[in-house]
Backbone bond lengths (Angstrom), bond angles and torsions (degrees), N, CA, C in turn:
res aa  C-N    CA-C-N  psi(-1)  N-CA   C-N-CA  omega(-1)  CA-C   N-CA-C  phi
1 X - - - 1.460 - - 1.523 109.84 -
2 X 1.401 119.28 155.80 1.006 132.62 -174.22 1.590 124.91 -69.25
3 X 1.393 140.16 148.17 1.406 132.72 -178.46 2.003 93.45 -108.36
4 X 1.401 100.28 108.40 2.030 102.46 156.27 0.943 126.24 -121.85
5 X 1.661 97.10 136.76 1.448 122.37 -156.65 1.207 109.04 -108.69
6 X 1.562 116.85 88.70 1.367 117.39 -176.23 1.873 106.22 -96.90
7 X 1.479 102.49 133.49 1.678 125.85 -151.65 1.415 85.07 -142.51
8 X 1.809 81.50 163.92 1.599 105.11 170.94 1.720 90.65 -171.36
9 X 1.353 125.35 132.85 1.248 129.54 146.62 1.529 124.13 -62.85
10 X 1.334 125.10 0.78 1.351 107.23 148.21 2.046 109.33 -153.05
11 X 1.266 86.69 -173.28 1.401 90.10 -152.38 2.109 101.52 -77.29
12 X 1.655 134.52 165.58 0.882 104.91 162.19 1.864 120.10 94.03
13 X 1.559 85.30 -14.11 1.911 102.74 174.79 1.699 100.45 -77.12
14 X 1.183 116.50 -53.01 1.586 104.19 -174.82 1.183 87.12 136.57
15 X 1.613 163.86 6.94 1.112 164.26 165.43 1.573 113.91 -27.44
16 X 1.438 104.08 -53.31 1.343 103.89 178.42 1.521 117.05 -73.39
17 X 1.372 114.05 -24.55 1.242 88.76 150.96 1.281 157.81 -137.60
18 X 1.798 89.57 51.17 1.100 119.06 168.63 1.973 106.07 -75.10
19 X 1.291 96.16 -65.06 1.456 101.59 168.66 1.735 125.72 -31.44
20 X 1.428 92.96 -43.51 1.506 96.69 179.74 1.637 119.58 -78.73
21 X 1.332 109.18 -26.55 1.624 116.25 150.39 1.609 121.60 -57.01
22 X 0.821 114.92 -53.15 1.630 131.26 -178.72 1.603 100.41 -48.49
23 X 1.538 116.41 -56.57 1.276 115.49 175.74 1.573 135.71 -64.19
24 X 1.622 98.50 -18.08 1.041 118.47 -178.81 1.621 116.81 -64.94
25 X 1.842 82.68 -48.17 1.775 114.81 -157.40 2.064 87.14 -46.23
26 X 1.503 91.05 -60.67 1.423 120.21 -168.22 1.774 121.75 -36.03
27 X 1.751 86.05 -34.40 1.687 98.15 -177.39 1.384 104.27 -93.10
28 X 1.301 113.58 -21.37 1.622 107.89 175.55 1.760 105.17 -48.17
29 X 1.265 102.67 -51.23 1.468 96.66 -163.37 1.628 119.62 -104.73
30 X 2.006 114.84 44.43 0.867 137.31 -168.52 1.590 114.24 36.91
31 X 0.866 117.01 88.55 1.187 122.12 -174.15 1.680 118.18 -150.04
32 X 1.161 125.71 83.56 1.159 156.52 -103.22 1.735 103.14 -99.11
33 X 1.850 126.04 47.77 0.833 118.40 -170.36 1.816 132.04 -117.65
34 X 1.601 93.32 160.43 1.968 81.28 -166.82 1.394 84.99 -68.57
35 X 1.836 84.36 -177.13 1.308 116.30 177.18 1.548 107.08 -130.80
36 X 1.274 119.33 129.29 1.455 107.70 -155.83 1.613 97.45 -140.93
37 X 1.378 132.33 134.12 1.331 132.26 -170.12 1.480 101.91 -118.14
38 X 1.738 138.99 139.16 1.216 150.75 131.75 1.310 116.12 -94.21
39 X 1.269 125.77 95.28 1.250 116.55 -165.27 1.602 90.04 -172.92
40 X 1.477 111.70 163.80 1.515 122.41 168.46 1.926 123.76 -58.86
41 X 0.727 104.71 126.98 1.241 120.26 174.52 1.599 129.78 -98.87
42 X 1.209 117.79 128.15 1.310 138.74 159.24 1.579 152.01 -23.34
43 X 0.871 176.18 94.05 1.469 163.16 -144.17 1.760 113.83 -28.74
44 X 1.807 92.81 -34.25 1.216 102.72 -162.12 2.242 104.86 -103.22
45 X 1.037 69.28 22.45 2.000 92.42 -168.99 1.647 89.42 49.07
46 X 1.143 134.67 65.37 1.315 118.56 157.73 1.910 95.28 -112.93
47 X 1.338 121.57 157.66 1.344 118.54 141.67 1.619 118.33 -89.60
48 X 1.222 106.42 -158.03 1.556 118.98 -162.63 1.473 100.77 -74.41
49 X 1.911 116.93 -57.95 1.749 109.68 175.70 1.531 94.29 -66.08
50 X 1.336 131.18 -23.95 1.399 109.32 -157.02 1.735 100.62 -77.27
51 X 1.624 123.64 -2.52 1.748 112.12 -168.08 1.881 80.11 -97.55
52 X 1.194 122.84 3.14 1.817 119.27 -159.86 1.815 93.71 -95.03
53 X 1.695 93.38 -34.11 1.728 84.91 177.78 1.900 86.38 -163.80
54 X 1.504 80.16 115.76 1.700 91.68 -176.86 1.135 136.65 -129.24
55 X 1.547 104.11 24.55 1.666 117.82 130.48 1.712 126.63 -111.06
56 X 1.344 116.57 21.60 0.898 112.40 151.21 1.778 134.09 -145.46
57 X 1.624 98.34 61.84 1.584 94.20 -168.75 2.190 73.71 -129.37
58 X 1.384 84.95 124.41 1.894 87.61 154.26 1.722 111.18 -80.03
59 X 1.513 90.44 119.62 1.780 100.02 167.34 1.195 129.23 -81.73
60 X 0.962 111.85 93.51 1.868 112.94 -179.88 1.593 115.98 -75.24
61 X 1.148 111.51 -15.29 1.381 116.73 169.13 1.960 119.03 84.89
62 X 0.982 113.75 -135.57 1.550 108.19 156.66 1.826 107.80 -134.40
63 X 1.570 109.76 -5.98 1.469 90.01 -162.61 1.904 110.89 122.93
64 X 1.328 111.87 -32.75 1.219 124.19 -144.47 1.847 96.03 -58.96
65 X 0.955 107.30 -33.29 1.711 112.46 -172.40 1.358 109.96 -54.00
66 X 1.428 124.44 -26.73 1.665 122.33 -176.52 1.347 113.45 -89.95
67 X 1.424 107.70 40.27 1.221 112.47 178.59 1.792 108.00 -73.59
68 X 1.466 93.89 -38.03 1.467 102.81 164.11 1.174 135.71 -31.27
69 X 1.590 111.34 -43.92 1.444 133.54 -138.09 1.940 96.23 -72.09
70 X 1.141 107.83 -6.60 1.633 105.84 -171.95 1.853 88.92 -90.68
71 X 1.048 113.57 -33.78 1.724 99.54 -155.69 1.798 77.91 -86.96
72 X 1.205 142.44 -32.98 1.461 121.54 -175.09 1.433 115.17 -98.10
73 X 1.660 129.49 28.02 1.608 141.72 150.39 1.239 77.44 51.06
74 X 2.001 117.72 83.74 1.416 118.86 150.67 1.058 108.95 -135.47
75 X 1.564 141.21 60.75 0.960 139.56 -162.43 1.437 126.21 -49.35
76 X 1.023 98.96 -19.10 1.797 115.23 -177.97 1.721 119.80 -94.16
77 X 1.502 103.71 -14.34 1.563 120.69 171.32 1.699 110.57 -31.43
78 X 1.360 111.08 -70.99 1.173 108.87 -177.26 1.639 122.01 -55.56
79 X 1.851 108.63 -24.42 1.839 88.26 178.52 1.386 118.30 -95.76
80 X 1.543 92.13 10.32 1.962 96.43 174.82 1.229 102.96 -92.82
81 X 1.399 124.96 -24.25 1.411 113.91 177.47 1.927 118.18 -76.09
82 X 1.403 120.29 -35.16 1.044 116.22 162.02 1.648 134.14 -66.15
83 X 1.368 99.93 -6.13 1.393 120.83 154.60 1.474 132.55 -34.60
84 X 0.981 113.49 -32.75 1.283 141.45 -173.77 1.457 95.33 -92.77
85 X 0.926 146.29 -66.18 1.289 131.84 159.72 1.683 135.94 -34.91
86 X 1.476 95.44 -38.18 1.634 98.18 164.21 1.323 115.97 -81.96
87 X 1.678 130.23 -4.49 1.275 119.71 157.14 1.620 119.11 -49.03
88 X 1.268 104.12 -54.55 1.297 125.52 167.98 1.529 115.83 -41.69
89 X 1.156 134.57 -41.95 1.264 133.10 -169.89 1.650 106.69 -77.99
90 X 2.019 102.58 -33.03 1.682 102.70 178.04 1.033 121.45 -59.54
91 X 1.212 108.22 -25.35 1.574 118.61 -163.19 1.613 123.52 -95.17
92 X 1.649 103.70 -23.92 1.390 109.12 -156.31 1.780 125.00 64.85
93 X 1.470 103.25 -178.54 1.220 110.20 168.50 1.346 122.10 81.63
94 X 1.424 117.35 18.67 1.412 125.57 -162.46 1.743 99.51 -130.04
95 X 1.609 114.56 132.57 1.403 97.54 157.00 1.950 115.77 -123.72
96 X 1.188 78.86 132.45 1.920 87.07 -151.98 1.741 91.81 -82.14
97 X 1.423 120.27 148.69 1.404 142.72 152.62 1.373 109.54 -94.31
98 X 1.899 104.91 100.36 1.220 81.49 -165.23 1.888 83.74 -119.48
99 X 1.803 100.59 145.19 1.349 123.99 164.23 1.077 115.03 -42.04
100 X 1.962 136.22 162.63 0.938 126.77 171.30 1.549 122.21 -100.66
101 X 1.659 94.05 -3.26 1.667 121.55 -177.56 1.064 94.42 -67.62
102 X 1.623 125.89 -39.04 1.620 121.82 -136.56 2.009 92.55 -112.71
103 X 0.817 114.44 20.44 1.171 98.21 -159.56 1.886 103.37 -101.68
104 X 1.711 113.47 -24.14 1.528 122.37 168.13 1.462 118.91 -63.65
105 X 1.403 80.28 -30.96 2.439 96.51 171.01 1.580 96.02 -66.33
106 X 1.212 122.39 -67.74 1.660 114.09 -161.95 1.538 102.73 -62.33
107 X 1.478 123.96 -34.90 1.718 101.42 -172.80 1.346 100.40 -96.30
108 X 1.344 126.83 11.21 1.540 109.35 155.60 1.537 109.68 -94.51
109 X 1.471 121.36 -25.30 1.596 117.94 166.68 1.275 114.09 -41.30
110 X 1.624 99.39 -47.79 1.677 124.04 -130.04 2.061 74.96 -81.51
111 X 1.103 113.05 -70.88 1.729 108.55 175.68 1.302 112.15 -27.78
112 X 1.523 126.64 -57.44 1.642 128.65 -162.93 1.627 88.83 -52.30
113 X 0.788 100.64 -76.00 1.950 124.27 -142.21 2.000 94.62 -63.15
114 X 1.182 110.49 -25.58 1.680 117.36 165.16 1.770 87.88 76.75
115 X 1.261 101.89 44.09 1.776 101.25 163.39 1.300 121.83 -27.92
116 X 1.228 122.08 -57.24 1.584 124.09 -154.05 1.459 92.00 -90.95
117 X 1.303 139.18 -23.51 1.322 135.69 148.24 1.308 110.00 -16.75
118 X 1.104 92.59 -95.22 1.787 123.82 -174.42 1.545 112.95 -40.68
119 X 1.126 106.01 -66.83 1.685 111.13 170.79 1.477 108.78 -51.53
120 X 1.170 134.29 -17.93 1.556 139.40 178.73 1.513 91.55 -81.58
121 X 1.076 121.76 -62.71 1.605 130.05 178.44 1.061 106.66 -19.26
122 X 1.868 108.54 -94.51 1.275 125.17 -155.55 1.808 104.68 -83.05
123 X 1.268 117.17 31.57 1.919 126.31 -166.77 1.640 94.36 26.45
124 X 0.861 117.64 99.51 1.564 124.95 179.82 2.042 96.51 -98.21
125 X 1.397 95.96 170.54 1.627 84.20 175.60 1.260 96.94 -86.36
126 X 1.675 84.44 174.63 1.754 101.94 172.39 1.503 105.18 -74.85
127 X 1.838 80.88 172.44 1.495 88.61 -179.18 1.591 103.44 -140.16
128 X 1.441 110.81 124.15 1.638 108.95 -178.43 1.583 110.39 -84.69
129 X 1.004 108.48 148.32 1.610 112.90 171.92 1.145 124.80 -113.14
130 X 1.539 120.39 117.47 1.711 98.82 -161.01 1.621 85.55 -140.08
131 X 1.820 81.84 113.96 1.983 89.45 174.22 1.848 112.94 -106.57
132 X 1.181 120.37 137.87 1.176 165.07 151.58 1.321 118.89 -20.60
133 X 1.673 148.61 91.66 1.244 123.51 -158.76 1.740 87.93 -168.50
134 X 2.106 95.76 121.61 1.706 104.54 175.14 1.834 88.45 -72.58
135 X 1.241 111.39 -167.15 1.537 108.73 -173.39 1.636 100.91 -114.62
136 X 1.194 114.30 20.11 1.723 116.76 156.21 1.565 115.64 -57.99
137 X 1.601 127.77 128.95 1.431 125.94 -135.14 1.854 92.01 -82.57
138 X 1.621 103.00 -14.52 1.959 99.11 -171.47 1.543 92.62 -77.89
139 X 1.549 126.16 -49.90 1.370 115.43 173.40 1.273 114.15 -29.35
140 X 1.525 114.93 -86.57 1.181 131.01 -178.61 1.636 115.66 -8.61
141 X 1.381 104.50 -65.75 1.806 125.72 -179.07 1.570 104.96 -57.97
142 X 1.202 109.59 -52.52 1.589 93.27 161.54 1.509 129.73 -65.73
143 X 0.739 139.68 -19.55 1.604 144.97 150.56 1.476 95.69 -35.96
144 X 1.246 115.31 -68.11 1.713 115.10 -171.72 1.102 110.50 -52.17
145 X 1.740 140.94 -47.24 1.065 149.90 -114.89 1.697 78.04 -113.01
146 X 1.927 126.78 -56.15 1.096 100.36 177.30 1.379 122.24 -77.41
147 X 1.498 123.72 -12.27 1.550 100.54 177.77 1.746 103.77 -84.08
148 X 1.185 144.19 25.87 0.967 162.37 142.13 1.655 140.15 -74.13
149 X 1.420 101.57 -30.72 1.474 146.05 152.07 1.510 119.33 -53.48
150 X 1.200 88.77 -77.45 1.747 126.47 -171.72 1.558 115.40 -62.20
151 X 1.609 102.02 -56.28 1.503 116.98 -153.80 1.526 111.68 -101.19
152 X 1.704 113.48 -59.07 1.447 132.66 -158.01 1.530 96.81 -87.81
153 X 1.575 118.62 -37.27 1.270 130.51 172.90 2.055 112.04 -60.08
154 X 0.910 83.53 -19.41 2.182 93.36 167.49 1.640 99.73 69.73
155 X 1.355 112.18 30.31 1.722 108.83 176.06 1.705 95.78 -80.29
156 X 1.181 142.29 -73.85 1.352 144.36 -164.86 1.684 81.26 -104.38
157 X 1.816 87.77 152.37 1.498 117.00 150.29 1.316 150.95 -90.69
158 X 1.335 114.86 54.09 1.202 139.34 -155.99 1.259 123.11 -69.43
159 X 1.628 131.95 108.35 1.532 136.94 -163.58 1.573 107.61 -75.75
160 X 1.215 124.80 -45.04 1.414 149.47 -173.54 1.409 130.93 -122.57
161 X 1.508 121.40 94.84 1.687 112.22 159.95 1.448 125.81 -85.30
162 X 1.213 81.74 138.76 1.473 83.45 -176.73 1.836 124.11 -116.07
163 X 1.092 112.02 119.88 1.164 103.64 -172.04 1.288 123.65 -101.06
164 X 1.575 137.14 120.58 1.352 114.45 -160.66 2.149 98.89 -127.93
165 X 0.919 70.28 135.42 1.841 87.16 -174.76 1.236 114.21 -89.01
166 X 1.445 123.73 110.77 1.308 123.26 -149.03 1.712 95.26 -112.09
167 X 1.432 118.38 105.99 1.380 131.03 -150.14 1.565 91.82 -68.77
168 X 1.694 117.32 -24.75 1.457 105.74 -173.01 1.712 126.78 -26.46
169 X 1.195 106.89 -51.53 1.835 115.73 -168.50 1.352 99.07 -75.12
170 X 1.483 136.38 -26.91 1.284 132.32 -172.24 1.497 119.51 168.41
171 X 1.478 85.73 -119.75 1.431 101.73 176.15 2.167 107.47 -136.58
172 X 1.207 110.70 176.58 1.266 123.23 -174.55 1.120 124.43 -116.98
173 X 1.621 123.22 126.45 1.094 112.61 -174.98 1.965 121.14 -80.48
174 X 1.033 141.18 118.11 1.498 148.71 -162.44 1.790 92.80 -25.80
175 X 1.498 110.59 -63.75 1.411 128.25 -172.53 1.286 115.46 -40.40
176 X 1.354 120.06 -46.88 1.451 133.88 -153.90 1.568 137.50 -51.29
177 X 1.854 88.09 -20.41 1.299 98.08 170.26 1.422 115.60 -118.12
178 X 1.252 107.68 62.53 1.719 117.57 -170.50 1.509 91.35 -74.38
179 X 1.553 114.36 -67.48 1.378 122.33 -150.07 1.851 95.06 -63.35
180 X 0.996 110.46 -51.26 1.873 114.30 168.11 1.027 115.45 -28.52
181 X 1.712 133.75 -59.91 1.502 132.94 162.98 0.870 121.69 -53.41
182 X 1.287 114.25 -41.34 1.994 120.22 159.10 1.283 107.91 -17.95
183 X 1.628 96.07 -72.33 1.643 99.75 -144.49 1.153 106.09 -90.09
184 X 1.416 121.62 -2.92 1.233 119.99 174.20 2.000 129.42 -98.90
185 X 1.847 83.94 5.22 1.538 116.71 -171.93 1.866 97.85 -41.74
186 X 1.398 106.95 128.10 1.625 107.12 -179.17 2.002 131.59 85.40
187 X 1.928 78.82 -3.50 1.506 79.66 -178.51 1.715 95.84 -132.85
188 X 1.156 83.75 164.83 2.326 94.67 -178.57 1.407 111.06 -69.90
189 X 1.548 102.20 114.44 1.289 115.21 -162.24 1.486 95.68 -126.86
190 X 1.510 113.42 136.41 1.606 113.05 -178.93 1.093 101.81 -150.45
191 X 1.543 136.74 146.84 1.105 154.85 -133.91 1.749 97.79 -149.98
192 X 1.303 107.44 102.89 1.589 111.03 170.51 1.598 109.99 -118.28
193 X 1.506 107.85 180.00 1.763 117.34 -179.41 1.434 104.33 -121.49
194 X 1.093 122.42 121.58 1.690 114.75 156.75 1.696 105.21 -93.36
195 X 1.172 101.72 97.93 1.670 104.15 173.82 1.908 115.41 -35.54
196 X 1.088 121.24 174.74 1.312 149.16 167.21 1.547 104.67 -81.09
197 X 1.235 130.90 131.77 1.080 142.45 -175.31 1.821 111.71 -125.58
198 X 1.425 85.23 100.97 2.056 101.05 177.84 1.358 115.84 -80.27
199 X 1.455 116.51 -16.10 1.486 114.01 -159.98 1.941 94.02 -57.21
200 X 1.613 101.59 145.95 1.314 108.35 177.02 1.465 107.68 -82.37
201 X 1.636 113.40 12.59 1.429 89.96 166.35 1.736 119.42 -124.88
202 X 1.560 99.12 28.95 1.402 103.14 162.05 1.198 129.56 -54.24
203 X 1.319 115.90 -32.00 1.609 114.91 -158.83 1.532 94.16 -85.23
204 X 1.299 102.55 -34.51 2.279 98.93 177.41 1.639 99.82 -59.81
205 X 1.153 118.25 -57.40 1.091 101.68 -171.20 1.403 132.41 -59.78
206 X 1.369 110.08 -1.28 1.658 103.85 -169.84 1.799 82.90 -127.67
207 X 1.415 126.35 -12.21 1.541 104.71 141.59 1.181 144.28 -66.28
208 X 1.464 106.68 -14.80 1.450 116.28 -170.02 1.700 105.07 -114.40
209 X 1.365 111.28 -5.04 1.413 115.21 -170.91 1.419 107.91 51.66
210 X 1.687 109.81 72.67 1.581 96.67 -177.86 1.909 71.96 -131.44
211 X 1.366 90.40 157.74 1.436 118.81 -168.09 1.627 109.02 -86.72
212 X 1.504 124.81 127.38 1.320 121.55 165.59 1.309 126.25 -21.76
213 X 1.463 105.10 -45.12 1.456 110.37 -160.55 1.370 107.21 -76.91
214 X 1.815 113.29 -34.60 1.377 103.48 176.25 1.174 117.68 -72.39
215 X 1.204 132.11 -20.33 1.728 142.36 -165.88 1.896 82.96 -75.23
216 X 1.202 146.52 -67.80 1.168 152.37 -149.56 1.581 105.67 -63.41
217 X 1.643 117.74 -25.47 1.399 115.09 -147.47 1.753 89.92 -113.09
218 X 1.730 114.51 -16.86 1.550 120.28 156.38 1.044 137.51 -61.69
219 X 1.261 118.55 144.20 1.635 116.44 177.09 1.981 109.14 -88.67
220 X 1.213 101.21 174.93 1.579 112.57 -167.20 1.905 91.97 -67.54
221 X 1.383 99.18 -30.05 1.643 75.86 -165.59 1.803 115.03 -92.75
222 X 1.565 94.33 -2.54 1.972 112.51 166.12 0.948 105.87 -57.10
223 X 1.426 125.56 -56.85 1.784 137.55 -155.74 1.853 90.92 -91.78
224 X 0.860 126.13 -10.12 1.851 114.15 169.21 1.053 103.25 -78.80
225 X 1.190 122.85 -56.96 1.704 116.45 -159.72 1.598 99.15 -96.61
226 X 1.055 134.04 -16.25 1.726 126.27 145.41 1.401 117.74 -55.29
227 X 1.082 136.17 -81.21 1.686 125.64 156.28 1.343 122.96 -45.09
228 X 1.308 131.98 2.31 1.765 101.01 -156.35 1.148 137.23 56.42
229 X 1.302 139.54 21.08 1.003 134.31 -160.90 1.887 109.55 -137.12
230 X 1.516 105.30 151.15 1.491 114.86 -175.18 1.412 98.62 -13.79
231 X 1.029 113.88 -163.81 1.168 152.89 152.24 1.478 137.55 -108.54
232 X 1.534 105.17 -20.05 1.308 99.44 -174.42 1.820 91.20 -111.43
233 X 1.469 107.35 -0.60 1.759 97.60 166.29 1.560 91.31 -85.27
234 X 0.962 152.80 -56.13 1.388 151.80 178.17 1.156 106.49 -21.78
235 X 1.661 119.50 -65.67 1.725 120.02 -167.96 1.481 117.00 -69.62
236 X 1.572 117.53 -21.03 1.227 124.89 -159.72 1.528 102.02 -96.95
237 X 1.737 103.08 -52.49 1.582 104.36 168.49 1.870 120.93 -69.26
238 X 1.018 115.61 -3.22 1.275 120.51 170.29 1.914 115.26 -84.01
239 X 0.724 110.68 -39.89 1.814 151.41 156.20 1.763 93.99 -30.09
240 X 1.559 121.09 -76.94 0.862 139.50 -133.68 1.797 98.07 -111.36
241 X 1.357 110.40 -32.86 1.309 89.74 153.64 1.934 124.26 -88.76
242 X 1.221 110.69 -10.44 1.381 87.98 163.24 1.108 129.19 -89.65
243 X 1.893 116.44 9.92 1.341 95.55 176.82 2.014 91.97 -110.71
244 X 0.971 111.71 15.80 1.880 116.63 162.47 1.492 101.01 -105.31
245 X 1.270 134.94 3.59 1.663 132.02 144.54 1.055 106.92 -67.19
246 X 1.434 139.04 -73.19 1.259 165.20 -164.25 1.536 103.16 -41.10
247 X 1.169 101.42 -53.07 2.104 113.26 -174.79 1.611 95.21 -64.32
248 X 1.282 114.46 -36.61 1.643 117.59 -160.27 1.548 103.34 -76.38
249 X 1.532 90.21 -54.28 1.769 88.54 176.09 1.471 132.64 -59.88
250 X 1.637 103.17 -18.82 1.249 122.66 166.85 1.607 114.30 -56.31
251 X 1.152 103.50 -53.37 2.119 122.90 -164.21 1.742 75.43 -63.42
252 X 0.765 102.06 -52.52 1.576 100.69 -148.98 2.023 113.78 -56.51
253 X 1.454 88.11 -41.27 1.263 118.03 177.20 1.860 97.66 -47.10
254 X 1.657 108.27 -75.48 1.125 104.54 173.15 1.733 119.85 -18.03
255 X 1.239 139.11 -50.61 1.620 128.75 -157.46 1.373 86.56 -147.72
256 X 1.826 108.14 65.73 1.143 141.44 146.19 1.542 125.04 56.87
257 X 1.435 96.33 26.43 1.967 89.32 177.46 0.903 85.28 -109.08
């Protein structure tokens, strides 16, 4: 099975829950995969997917603990700790949330350790990359900058980018991803939509950190007395996010999840 690496160079794109779709897409069709977070963490070491489902996301953290590593002359501390992450890449089957802090640590790991080497070696699975972008033109440019980073830069070996257009901020201009095709000139480049999501019971769910999938598998009168709320916002916003699941699982469908 495949390793996806859902990214964003900045914070606030929708990553998390893009990731948390992706995992979803994945379990629809039994398909038996972790959920794995690089990203900042909490009081409670959870990250953001990790408060969405928090006994089962592996926390990799960002790194922050080797702050040490200068007063104990280990220069190598930091690429044994991202190590643990390239287990993950041998194996497949993982879809990572990955930070945008953490992402200069993995392609300077990803260089040391000669990743795409190795994974060439032992034919490791692929790994799709699917970055995250509202259609504000500095977003956008970072999209390029990490599949430029990531991809053209030869740190990971990446079969598939994926680009997903997160309708939240608006709309897109046709042009916008010139420099993106650029840099992605010669490699599998795909262009998806994560629709806008009206259901009135988005905002509970990302107050309460409750997961799409459970909101989908509830009835109108679960999600009332879980939120507080009417009942007939329950039936209508329940309504309305499964048919903004449906569009997602669709995009997704397109470049095979």
């Amino acid at each position: 099975m495949k390793t996806y690496i859902c990214a964003a160079y900045a914070g606030g794109q929708g990553k998390t829950t893009l990731a948390q779709m992706v995992y979803s897409a994945l379990k629809k069709r039994e398909l038996a995969y972790k959920l794995v977070a690089a990203d900042f963490t909490d009081g409670t070491g959870h990250s953001k997917i990790g408060k969405f489902f928090p006994t089962k996301v592996l926390e990799l953290g960002i790194g922050s603990a080797l702050a040490s590593t200068k007063t104990e002359n280990d220069a190598n501390a930091p690429l044994r700790y991202w190590d643990r992450f390239g287990g993950l890449l041998l194996t497949g089957g993982a879809v990572l949330d990955l930070g945008a802090n953490v992402v200069p640590q993995l392609v300077q790991w990803a260089h040391h350790r000669r990743v795409a080497h190795i994974m060439q070696q032992r034919n490791s699975p692929d790994i799709d990359l699917l970055v995250i972008t509202k259609p504000e033109s500095h977003s956008i440019e970072n999209v390029a900058t990490l599949v430029e980073d990531v991809v053209v830069g030869g740190a990971l070996p990446v079969a598939n980018i994926i680009v997903v257009r997160n309708a939240v901020g608006g709309t897109f201009d046709p042009q916008a991803f010139a420099r993106v095709e650029k840099a992605a000139a010669g490699r599998n480049l795909h262009l998806i939509d994560l629709p806008r999501c009206t259901s009135e019971l988005w905002s509970h769910l990302e107050r309460t950190y409750t997961p799409v999938e459970e909101a989908l598998s509830a009835t109108e009168n679960d999600l009332a007395e879980k939120f507080g709320i009417e009942i007939w916002s329950a039936y209508a916003g329940l309504m309305d996010l499964r048919t903004w699941a449906d569009e997602v699982y669709g995009e997704l469908n397109k470049v095979g999840i």
